[in-house]
C-alpha positions in Angstrom: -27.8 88.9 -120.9 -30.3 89.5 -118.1 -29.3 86.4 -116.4 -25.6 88.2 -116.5 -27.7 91.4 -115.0 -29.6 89.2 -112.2 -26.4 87.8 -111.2 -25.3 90.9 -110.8 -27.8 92.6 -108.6 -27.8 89.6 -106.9 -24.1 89.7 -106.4 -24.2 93.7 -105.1 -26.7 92.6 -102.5 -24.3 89.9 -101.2 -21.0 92.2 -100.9 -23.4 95.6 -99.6 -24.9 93.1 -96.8 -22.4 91.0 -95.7 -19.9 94.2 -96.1 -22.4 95.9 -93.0 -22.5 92.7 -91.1 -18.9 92.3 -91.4 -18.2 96.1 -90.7 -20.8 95.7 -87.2 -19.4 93.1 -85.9 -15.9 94.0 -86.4 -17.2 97.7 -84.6 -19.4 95.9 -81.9 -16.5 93.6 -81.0 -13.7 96.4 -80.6 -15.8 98.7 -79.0 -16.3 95.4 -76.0 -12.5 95.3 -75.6 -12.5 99.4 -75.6 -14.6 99.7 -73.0 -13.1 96.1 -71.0 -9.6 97.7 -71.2 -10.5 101.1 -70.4 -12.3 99.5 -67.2 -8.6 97.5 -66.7 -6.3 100.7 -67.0 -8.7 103.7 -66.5 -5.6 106.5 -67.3 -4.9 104.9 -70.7 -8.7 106.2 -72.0 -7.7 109.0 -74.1 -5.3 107.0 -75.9 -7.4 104.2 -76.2 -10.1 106.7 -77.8 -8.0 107.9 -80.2 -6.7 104.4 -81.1 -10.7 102.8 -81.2 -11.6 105.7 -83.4 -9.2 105.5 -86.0 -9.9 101.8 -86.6 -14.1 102.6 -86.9 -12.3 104.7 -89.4 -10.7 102.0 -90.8 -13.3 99.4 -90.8 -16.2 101.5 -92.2 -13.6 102.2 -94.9 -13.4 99.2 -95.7 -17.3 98.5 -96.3 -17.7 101.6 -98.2 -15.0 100.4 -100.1 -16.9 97.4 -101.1 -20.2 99.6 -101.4 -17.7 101.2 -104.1 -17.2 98.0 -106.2 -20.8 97.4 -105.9 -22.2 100.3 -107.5 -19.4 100.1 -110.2 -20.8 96.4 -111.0 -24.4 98.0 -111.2 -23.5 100.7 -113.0 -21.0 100.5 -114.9 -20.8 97.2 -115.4 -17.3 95.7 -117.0 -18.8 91.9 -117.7 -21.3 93.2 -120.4 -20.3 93.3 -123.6 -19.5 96.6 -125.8 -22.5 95.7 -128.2 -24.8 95.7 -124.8 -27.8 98.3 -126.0 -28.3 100.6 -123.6 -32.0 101.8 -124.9 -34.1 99.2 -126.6 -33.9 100.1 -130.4 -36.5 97.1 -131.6 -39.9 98.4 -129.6 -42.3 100.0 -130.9 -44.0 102.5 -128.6 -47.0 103.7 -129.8 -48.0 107.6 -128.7 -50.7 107.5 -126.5 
């Protein structure tokens, strides 16, 4: 079972950090054609602003969508099984 909980963690990491480099690069490359086409057409800025906008909107969405399924994996975690303890019941702690 803690190789199912490694591969987990390990699995969070991999959708949280390729999620932001996904999520950066689709922002870095949208904000280069913003500014190329507002350089092109300068009276089509506002529109273009509005438009840029809601797709960072969009694309961040997406990440934190997948930040989302992430936590629910670390969390709650659906591949454990029911009988999973959740406090160890066979230590013995001894009071200091």
């Amino acid at each position: 079972m803690e190789n199912i909980l490694g591969l987990v963690a390990l699995a969070c990491g991999l959708i949280v950090g390729l999620g932001a480099i996904g999520a950066s690069i689709g922002i870095a490359l949208m904000g280069g054609k913003f500014l190329e086409s507002s350089a092109r057409q300068p009276e089509l800025i506002n529109e273009l602003q509005t438009k840029m906008f809601i797709l960072a909107g969009l694309i961040d969405a997406a990440f934190l969508i997948g930040v989302a399924i992430a936590l629910l994996f670390a969390f709650a975690n659906p591949l454990l099984p029911r009988s999973w303890p959740t406090s160890p019941s066979n230590s013995h702690s001894t009071p200091l």
